[in-house]
C-alpha positions in Angstrom: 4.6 45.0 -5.0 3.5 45.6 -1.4 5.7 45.4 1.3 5.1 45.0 5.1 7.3 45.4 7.5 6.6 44.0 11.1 8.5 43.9 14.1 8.0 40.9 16.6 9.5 41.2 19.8 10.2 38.3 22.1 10.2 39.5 26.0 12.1 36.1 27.4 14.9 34.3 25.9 13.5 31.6 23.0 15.2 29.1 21.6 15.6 27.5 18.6 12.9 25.0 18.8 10.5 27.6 19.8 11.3 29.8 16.7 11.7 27.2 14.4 8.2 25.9 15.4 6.9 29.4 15.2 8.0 30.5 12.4 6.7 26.7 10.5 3.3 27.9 11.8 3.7 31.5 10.6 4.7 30.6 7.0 1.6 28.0 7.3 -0.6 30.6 8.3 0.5 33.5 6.0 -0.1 31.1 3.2 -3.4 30.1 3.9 -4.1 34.3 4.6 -3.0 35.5 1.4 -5.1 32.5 0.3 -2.0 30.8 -1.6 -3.7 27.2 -0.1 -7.2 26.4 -0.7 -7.7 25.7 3.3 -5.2 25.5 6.2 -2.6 23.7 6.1 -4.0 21.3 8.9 -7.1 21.2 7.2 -5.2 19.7 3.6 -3.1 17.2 5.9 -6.4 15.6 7.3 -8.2 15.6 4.5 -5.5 13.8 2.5 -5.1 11.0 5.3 -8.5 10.6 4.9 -9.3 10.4 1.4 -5.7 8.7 0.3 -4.5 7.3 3.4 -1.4 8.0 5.9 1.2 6.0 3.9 0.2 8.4 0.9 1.8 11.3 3.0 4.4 9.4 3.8 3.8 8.9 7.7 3.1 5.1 8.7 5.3 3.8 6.2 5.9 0.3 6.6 2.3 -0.1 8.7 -1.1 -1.1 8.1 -4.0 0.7 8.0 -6.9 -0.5 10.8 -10.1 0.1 8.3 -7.8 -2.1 5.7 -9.4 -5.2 4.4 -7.3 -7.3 1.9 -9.9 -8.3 -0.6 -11.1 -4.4 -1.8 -9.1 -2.7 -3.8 -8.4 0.9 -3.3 -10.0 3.1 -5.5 -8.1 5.7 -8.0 -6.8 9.3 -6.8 -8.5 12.0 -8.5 -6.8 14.6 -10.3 -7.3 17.2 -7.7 -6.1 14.9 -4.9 -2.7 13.8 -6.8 -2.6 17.9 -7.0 -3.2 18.2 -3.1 -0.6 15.5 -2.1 1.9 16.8 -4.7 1.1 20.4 -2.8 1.3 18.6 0.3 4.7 17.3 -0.2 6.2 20.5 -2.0 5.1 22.2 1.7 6.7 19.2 3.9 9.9 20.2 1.8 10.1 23.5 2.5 8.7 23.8 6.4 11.6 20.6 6.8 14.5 22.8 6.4 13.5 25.1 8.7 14.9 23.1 11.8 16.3 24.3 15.0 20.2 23.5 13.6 19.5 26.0 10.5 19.2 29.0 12.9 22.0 27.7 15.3 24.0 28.3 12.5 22.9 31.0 10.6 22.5 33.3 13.8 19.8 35.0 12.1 18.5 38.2 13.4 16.1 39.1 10.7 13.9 37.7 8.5 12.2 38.3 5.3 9.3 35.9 4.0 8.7 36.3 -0.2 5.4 35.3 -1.3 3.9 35.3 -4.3 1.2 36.5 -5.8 -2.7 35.7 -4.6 -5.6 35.0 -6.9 -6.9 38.7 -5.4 -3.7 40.6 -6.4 -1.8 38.4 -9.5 0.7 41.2 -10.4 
């Protein structure tokens, strides 16, 4: 297994948000990197909205689309987008509980991200 060990220093005093926020777009990043998402994370959210639709993702629930016409009917998800969006959500999840509160508590002075294996290395 390889291991990598790196020290990031902060020179001024960060809060929580700031970390929090970083450390969602470090775990997004590292992902995409160790290429354990087909494109960046960014990249999947837009191109869901725009081949399933906002409410799909969950965001503008209860609101209606401005290209929506009521006499066409949508057409099907593909396989591979119902595997996107169920991607998509599994991420939401997990970048969701890292919030500003969960280090507050936790006090955390280290940090150890686990990933997987990549399509390069799969042992």
């Amino acid at each position: 297994m390889e291991r990598t060990r790196d020290e990031v220093r902060i020179p001024s005093p960060a809060t929580a948000e700031l970390v929090a926020h970083t450390l969602r777009e470090v775990i997004k990043f590292l992902l995409y990197v160790r290429q354990q998402l087909p494109c960046s994370y960014d990249d999947l959210r837009s191109g869901l909205e725009e081949s399933m639709g906002p409410e799909a993702l969950g965001a503008g629930e209860g609101q209606r689309r401005a290209d929506f016409l009521p006499g066409l009917k949508r057409k099907r998800a593909t396989s591979g987008e119902r595997r996107f969006l169920k991607l998509f959500k599994e991420l939401e999840a997990m970048l969701s509980r890292v919030t500003p509160q969960m280090l507050q508590e936790t006090r955390a002075t280290e940090l150890a991200l686990l990933l997987g294996s990549t399509p390069l290395r799969p042992k």
